[in-house]
C-alpha positions in Angstrom: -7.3 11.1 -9.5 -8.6 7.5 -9.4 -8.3 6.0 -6.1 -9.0 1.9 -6.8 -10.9 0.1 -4.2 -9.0 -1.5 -1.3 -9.4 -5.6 -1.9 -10.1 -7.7 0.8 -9.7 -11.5 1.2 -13.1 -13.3 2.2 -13.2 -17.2 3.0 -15.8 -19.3 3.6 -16.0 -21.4 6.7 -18.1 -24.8 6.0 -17.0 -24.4 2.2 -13.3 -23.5 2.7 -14.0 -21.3 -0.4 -12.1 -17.8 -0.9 -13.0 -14.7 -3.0 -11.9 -11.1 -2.7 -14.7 -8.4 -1.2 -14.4 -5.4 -3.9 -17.0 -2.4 -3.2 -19.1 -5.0 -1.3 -19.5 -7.2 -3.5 -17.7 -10.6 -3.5 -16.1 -12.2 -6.3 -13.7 -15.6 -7.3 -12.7 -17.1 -10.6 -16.3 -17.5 -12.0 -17.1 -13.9 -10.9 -19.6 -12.1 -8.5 -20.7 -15.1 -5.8 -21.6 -12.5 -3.2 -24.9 -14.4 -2.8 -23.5 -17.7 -2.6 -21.9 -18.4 0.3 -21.6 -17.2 4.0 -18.4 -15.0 3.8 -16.2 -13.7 6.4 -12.8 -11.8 6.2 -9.8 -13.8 6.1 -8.2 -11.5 9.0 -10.7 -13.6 11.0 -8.4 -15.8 11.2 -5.6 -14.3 13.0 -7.2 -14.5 16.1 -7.6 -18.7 15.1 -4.0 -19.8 14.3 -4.7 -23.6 14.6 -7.7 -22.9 12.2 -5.5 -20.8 10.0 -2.9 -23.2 9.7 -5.0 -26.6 9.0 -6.5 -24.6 6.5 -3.5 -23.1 4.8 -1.8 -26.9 4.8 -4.6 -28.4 3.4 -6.4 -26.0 0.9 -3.8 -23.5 0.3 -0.9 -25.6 0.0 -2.8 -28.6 -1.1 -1.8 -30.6 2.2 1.7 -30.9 0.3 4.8 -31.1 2.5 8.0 -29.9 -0.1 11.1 -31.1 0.3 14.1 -31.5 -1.5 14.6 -34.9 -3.1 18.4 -34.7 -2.4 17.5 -35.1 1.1 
């Protein structure tokens, strides 16, 4: 049986720039980008919270703030 390779989330620091490590090798949209930037895992970031969140405010959610317009 096929076991598939356990995916790992990758981020860039300087670039704010994510891709997924697969069998070592780092890829995004475009495809392999191992080379191109200066990875580290996303789990990195659990130990950072106030990194984590600025981050996922303003690149994951696109610094957006939702709320209803009924409000």
């Amino acid at each position: 049986m096929y076991e598939s390779p356990m995916p790992e989330l990758m981020h860039t620091v300087i670039d704010n720039h994510f891709g997924t490590r697969i069998d070592g090798r780092i890829y995004d949209i475009t495809g392999d980008v191992t080379d191109q930037y200066e990875w580290e895992p996303w789990a990195n970031m659990l130990r950072e919270p106030g990194r984590r969140a600025r981050i996922e405010r303003d690149c994951i959610n696109f610094g957006a703030i939702y709320q209803d317009e009924e409000e």
